[in-house]
RODO-2510 file (C-alpha; in nm, 4 decimals, decimal comma):
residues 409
     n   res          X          Y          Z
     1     x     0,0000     0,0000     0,0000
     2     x     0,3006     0,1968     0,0616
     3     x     0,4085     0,2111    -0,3046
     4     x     0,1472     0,2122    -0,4615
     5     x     0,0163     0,5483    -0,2330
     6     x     0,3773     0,7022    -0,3251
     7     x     0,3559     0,6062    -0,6637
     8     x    -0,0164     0,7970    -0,6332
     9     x     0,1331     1,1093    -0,5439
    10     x     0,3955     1,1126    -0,7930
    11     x     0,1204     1,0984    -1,0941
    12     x    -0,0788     1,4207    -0,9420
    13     x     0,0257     1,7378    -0,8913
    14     x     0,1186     1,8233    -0,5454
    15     x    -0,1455     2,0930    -0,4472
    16     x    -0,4036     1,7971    -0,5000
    17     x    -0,2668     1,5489    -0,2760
    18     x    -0,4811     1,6536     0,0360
    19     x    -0,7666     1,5588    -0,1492
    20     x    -1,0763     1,3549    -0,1685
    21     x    -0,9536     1,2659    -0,5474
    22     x    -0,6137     1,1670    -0,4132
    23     x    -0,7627     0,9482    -0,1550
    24     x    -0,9699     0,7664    -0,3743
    25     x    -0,7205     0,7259    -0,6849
    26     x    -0,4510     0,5824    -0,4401
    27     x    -0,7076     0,3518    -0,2705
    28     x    -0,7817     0,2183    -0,6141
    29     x    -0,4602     0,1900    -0,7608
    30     x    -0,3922     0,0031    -0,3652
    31     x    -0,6759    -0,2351    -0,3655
    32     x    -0,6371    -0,3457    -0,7344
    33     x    -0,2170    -0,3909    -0,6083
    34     x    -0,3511    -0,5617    -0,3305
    35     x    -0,5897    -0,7884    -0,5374
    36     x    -0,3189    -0,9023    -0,8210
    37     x    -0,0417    -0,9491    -0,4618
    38     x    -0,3501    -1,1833    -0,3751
    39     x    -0,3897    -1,3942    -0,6863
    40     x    -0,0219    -1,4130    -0,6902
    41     x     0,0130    -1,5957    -0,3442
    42     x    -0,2742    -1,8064    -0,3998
    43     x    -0,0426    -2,0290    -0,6847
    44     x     0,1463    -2,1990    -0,3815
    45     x     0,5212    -2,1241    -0,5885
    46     x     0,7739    -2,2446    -0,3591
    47     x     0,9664    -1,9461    -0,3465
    48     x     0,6777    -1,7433    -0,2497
    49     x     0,6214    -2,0142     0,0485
    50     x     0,9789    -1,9718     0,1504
    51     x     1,0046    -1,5768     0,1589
    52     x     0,6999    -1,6190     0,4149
    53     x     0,8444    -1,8679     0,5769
    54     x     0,5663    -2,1236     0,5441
    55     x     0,2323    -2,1860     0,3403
    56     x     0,0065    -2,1428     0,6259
    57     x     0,1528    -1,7939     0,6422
    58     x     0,1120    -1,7436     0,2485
    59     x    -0,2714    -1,8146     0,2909
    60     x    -0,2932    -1,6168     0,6073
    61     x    -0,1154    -1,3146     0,4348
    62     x    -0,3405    -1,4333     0,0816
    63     x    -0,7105    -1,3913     0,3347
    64     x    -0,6061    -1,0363     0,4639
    65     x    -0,4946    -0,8692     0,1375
    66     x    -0,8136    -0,9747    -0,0039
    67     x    -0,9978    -0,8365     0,3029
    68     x    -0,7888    -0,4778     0,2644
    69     x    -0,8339    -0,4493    -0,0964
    70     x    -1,2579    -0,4685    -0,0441
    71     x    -1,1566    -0,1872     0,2228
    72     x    -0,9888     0,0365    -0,0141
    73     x    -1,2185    -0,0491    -0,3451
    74     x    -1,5168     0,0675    -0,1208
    75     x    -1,3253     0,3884    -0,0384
    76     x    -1,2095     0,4071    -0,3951
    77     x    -1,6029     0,3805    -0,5077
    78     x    -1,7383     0,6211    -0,2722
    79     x    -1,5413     0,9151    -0,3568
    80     x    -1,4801     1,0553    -0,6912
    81     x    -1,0977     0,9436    -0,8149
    82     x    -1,0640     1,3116    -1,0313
    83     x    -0,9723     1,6450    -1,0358
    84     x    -0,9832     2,0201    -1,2645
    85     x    -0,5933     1,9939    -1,2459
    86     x    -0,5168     1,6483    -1,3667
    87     x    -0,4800     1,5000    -1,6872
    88     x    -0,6966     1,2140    -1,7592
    89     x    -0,7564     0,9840    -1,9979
    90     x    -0,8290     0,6352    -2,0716
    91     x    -0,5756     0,3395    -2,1555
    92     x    -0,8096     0,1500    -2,3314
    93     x    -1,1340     0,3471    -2,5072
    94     x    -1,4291     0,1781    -2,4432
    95     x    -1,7995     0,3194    -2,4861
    96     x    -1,9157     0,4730    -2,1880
    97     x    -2,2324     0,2365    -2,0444
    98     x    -1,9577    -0,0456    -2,0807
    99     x    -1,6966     0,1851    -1,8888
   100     x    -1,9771     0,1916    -1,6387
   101     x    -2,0638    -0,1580    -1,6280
   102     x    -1,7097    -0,2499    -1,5992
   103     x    -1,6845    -0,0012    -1,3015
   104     x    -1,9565    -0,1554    -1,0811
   105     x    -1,8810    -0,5073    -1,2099
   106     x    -1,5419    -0,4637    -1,0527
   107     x    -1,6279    -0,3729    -0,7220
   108     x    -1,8876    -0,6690    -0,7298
   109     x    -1,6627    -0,9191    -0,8352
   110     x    -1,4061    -0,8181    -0,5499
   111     x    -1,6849    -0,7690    -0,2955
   112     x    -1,8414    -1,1309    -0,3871
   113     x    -1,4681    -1,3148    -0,3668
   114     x    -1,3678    -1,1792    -0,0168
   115     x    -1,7666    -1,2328     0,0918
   116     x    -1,7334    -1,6281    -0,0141
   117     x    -1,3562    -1,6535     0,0887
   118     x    -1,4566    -1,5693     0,5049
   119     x    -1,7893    -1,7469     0,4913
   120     x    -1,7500    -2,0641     0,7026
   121     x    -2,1019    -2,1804     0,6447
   122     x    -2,0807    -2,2505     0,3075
   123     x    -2,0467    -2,6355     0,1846
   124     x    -1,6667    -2,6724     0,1164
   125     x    -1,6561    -2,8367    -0,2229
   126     x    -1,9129    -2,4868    -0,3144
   127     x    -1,6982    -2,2314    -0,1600
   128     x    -1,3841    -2,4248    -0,3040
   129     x    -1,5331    -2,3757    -0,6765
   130     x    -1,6447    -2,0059    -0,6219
   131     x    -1,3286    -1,9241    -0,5355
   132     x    -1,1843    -2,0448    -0,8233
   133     x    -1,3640    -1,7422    -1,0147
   134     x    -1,1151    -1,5148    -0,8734
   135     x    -0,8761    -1,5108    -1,1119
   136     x    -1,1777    -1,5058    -1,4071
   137     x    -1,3265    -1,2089    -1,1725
   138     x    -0,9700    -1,0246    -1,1252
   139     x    -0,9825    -0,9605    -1,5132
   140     x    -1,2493    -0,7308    -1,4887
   141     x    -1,0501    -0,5496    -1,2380
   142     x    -0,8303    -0,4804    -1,4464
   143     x    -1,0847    -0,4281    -1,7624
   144     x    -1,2033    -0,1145    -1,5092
   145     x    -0,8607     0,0334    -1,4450
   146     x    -0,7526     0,0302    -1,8051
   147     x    -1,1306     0,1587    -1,9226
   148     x    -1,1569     0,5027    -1,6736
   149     x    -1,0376     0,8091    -1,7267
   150     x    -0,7033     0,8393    -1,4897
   151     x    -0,4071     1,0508    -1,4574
   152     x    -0,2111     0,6952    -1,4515
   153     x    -0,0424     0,6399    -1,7701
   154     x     0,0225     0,2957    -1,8798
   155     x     0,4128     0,4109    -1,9193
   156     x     0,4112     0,5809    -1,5827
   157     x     0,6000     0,4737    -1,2650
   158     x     0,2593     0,3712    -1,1396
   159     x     0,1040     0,2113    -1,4919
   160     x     0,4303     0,0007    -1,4757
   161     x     0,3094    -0,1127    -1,1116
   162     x     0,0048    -0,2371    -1,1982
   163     x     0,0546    -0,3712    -1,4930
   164     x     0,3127    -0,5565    -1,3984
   165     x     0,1671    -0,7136    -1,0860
   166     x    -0,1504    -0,7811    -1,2873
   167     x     0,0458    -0,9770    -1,5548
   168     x     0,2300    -1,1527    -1,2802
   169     x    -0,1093    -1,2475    -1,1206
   170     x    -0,2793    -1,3037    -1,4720
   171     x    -0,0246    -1,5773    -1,4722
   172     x    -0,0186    -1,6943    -1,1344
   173     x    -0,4035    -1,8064    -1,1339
   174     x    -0,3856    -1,9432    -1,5061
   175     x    -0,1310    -2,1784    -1,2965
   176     x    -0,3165    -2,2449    -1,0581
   177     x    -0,6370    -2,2855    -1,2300
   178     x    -0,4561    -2,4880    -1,5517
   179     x    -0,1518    -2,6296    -1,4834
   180     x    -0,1155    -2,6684    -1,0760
   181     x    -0,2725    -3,0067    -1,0874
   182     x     0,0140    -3,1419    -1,3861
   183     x     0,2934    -2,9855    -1,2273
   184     x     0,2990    -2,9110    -0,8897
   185     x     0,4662    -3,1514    -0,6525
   186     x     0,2891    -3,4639    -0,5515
   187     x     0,2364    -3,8416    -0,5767
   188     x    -0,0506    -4,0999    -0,6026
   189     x    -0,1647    -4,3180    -0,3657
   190     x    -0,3350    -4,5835    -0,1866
   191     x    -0,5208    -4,5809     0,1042
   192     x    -0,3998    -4,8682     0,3130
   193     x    -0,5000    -4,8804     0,6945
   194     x    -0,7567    -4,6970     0,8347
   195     x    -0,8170    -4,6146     1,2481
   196     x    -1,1544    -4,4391     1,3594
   197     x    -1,1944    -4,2907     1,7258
   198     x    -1,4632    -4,0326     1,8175
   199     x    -1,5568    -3,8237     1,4593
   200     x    -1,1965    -3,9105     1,3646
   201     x    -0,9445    -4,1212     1,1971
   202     x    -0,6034    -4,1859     1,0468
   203     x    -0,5645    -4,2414     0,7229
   204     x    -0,2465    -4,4194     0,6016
   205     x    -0,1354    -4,4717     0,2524
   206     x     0,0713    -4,6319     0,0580
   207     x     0,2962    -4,4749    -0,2897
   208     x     0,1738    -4,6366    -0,6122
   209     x     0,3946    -4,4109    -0,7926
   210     x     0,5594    -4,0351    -0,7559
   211     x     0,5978    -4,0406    -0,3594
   212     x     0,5659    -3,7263    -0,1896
   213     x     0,9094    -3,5984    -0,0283
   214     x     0,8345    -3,4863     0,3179
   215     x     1,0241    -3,3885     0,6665
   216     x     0,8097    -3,4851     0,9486
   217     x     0,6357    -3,1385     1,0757
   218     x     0,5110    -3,1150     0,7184
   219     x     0,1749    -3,0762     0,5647
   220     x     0,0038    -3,1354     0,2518
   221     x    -0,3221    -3,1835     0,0201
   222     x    -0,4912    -3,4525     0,0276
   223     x    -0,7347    -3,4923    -0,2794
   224     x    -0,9112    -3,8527    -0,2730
   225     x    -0,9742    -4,0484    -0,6627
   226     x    -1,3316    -4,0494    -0,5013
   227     x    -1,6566    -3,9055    -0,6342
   228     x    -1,7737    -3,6423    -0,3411
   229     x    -1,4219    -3,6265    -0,2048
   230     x    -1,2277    -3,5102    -0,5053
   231     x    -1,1651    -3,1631    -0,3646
   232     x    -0,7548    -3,0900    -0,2558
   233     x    -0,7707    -3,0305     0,1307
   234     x    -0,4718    -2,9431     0,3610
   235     x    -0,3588    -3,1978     0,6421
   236     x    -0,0831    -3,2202     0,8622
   237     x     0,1581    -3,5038     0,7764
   238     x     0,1408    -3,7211     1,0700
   239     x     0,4209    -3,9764     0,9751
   240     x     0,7890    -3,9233     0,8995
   241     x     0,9684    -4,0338     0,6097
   242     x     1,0170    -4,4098     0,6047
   243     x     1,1781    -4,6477     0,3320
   244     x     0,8168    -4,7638     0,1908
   245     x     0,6913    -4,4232     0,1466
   246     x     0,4236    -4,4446     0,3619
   247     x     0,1975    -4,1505     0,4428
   248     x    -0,0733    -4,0844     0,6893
   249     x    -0,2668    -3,8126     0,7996
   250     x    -0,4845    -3,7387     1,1521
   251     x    -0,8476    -3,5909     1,0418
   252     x    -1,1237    -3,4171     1,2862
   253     x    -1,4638    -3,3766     1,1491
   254     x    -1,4557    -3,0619     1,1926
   255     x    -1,6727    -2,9269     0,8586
   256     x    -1,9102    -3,0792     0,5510
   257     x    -1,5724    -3,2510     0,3296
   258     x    -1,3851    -3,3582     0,6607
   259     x    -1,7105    -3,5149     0,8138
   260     x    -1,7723    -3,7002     0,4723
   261     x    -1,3880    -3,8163     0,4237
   262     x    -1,3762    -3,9520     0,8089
   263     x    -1,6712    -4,1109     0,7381
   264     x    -1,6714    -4,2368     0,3782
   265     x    -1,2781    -4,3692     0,3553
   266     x    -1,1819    -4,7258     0,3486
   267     x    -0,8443    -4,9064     0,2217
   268     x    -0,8460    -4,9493    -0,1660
   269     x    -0,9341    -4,5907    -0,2438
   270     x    -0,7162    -4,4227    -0,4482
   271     x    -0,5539    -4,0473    -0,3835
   272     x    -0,3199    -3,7845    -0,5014
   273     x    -0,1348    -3,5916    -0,2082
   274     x     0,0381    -3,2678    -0,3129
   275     x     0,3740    -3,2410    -0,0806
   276     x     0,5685    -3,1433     0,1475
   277     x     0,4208    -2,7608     0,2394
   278     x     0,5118    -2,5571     0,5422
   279     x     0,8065    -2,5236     0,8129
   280     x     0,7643    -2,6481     1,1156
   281     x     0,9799    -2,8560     1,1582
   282     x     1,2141    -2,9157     1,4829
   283     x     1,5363    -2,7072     1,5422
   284     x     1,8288    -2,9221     1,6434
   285     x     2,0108    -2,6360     1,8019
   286     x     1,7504    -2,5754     2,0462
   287     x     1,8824    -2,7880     2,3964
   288     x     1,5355    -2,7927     2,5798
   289     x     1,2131    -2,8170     2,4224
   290     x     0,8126    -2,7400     2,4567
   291     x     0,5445    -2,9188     2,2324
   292     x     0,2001    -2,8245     2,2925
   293     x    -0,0601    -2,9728     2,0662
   294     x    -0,4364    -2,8636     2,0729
   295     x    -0,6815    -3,1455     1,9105
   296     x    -0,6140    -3,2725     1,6049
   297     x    -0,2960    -2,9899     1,6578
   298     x    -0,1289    -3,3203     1,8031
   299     x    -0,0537    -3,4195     1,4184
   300     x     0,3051    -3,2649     1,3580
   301     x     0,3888    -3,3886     1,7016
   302     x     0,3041    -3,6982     1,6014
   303     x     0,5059    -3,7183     1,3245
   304     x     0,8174    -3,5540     1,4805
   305     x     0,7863    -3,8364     1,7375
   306     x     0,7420    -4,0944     1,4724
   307     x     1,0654    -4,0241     1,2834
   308     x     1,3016    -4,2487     1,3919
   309     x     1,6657    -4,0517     1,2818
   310     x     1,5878    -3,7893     1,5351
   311     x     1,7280    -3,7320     1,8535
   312     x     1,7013    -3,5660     2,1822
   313     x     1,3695    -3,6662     2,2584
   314     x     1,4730    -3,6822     2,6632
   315     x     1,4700    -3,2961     2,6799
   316     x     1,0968    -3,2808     2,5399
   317     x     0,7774    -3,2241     2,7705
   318     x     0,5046    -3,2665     2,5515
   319     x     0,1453    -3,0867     2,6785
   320     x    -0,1478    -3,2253     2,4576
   321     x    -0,4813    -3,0248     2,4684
   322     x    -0,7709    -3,2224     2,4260
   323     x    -1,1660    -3,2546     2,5378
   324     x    -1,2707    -3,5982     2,7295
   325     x    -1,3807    -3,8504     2,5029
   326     x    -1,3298    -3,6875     2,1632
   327     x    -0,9075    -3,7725     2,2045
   328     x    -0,8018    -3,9072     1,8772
   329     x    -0,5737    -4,0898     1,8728
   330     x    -0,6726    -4,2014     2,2275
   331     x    -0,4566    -4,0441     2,5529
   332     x    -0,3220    -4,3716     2,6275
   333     x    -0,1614    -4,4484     2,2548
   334     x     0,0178    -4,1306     2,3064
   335     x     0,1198    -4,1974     2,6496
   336     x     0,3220    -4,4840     2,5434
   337     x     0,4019    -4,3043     2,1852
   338     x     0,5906    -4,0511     2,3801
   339     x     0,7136    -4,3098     2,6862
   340     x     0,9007    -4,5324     2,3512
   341     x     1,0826    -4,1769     2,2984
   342     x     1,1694    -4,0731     2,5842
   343     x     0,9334    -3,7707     2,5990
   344     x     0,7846    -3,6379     2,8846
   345     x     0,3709    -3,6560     2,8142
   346     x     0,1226    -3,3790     2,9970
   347     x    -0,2167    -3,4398     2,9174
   348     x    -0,4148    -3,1673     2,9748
   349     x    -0,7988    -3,1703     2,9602
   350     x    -0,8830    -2,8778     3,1709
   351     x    -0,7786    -2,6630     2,9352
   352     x    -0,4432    -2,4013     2,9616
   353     x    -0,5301    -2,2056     3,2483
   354     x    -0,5377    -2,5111     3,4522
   355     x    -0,2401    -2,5897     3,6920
   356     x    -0,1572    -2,9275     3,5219
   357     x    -0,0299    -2,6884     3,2143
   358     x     0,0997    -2,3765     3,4104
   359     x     0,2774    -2,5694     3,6851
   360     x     0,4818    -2,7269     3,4935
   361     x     0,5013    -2,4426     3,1897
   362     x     0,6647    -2,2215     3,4714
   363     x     0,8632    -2,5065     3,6623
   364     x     1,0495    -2,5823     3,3014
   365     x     1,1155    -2,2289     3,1999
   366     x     1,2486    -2,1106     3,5398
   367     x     1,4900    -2,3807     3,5404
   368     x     1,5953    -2,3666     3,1505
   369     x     1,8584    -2,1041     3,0055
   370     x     1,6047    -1,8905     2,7651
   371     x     1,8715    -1,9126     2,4649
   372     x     1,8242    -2,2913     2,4460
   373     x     1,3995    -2,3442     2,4899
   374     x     1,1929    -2,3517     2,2121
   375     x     0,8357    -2,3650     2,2133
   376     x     0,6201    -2,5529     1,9535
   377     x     0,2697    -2,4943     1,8815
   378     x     0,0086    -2,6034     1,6926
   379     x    -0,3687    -2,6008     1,8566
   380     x    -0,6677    -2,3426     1,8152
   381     x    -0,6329    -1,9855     1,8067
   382     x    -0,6847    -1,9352     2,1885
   383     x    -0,4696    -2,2043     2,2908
   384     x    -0,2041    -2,0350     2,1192
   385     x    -0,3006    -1,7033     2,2619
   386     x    -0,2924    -1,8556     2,6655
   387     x     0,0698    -2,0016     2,5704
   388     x     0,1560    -1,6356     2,4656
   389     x     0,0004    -1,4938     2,7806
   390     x     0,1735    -1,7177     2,9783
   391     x     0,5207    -1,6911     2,8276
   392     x     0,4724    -1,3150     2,8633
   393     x     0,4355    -1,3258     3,2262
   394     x     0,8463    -1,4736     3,2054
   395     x     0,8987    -1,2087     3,0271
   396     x     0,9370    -1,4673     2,7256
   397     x     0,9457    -1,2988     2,3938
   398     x     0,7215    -1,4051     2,1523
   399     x     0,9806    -1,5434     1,8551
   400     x     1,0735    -1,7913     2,1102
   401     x     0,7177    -1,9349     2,0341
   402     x     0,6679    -2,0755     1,7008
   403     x     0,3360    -2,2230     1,5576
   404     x     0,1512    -2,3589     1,2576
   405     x    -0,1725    -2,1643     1,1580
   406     x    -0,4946    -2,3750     1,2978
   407     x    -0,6678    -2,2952     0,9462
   408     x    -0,6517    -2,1882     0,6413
   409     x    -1,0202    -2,0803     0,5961
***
């Protein structure tokens, strides 16, 4: 927003820029930035995931801009983006009702995506293919900025902004949309044990051919070769790498697709899992660690306790989260999981204010040299938010706490 409101300034003449006219022109030229940064993120390119340090901050990052850019369009519609003093003119002449049309169209279109993209109650496998429109709808976006009458030349410092973004994301959701599914990374496979508990289960598969290559702390999409379950869905890996290539993955029914695919999956069925995403992962430098796992959070844990080249497993105190009677997989399977490793296991089902988790939070980190701990976590929202609080009160900062976003949606 930063650039694109200096860029703003530099196509208007200075007396103008404490203006109505300004505001609006830079919130436009912001939001359509912020729509085209947007489209861009949504491709999943690996060196996108990397500069953020992790796709579940890509998406996170991908949500937001969305949400600013309706923010700025509706500030860029309600005032008028012109002024006596500039020089305007079209980039591309079209007749005026279409001009119009292509105006309110726009504002639609963006208003619609970011509407379906933070509604929760619609059906996954809907939302999934609305949402798809965006980069169909983010052409008409750009149909409006090149249609009005603007003191932005295509040439200019600013034209050169947005039209290169908007090529970049022109080609960033023909990937997605087109060739994602050819080329991205993944391999097929076979669904080859499966464990139920309470509205959950763990799937594990099998490679038939182009295994996935994953570090345990990894996530990826799981799309089942299964009418009603063909839709790509992210899951924490909750295996490590192993010599067959076997994959498995701890699901909640938690929504519409998860409820089905807990309920509807049996060994035979076929899949495609697109692999590895994300970076949490353990940090071997780190002398003394925290895990605390919230729910189906427990997954990563899992799989950092299932890989079998690691080490240093007798300086872990693992807190696990969880409700009575809805543990998957049960309290007692990873009781022993974590007694075969060495770990220290704190079940917790009183939640994190409780003194079963704050007891022995504060009795570890007044007896551990800061510069070694780290803290791991991967739960709910508010579980992550009580660790924060009480870190804070050890005057912990907060980049000694890393975690893996709950959800993407």
């Amino acid at each position: 927003m930063v650039v694109s409101l200096i860029l703003t300034l530099l196509e208007v003449p200075s007396e103008t820029w404490p203006s109505l006219a300004t505001l609006s022109l830079a919130s436009g030229i912001s939001a359509l930035a912020l729509m085209a940064s947007a489209a861009i993120l949504a491709a999943r390119w690996q060196v996108i995931e990397g500069i953020f340090g992790g796709l579940d901050r890509v998406y996170d990052a991908h949500k937001w801009l969305g949400v600013w850019a309706l923010v700025l369009a509706s500030v860029h519609l309600l005032f008028k983006a012109g002024d006596p003093l500039w020089q305007v003119e079209p980039i591309l002449g079209l007749p005026p009702v279409w001009t119009r049309f292509v105006r309110q169209a726009s504002f639609v279109a963006l208003m619609g995506i970011v509407i379906l993209a933070l509604n929760r109650n619609i059906p996954y496998r809907v939302w999934r293919w609305w949402h798809r429109l965006s980069g169909p709808l983010f052409l008409v976006v750009i149909a409006h900025w090149l249609s009005i009458k603007s003191p932005v030349g295509l040439s200019s410092p600013a034209g050169l902004w947005l039209t290169g973004l908007s090529a970049l994301a022109v080609i960033a959701a023909a990937y997605k949309l087109l060739l994602y599914p050819l080329v991205a990374r993944h391999g097929h496979y076979k669904v080859v044990n499966v464990s139920r508990g309470s509205a959950a289960a763990e799937i594990e598969l099998e490679p038939v051919s182009h295994r996935a290559r994953f570090h345990a702390g990894h996530f990826g999409f799981l799309r089942m070769r299964v009418d009603g379950l063909r839709e790509p869905h992210p899951f924490t890996i909750a295996s490590a790498p192993s010599g067959e290539g076997r994959i498995s993955f701890v699901i909640r029914a938690l929504g519409d697709y998860t409820t089905e695919l807990v309920s509807r999956v049996e060994p035979g069925m076929h899949a495609d899992v697109y692999a590895p995403y994300g970076r949490f992962e353990r940090k071997p430098e780190c002398k003394r660690e925290i895990w605390i796992g919230g729910g189906v959070g427990i997954s990563p844990f899992i799989a950092w306790m299932r890989d079998e080249e690691a080490s240093r497993f007798d300086q872990v105190t693992l807190f696990y989260f969880y409700t009575p009677g809805r543990a998957f997989p049960d309290v007692s399977v990873l009781q022993a999981m974590a007694q075969k490793r060495g770990i220290e296991f704190v079940p917790v089902s009183t939640g994190p204010a409780s003194e079963a988790f704050t007891g022995r939070f504060d009795e570890i980190v007044n007896s551990t040299d800061v510069s070694s701990l780290d803290i791991a976590v991967c739960g709910p929202k508010g579980l992550l938010g009580a660790v924060r609080r009480a870190a804070n009160e050890h005057g912990l900062p907060n980049r000694l706490i890393r975690h893996e976003l709950f959800a993407f949606r």
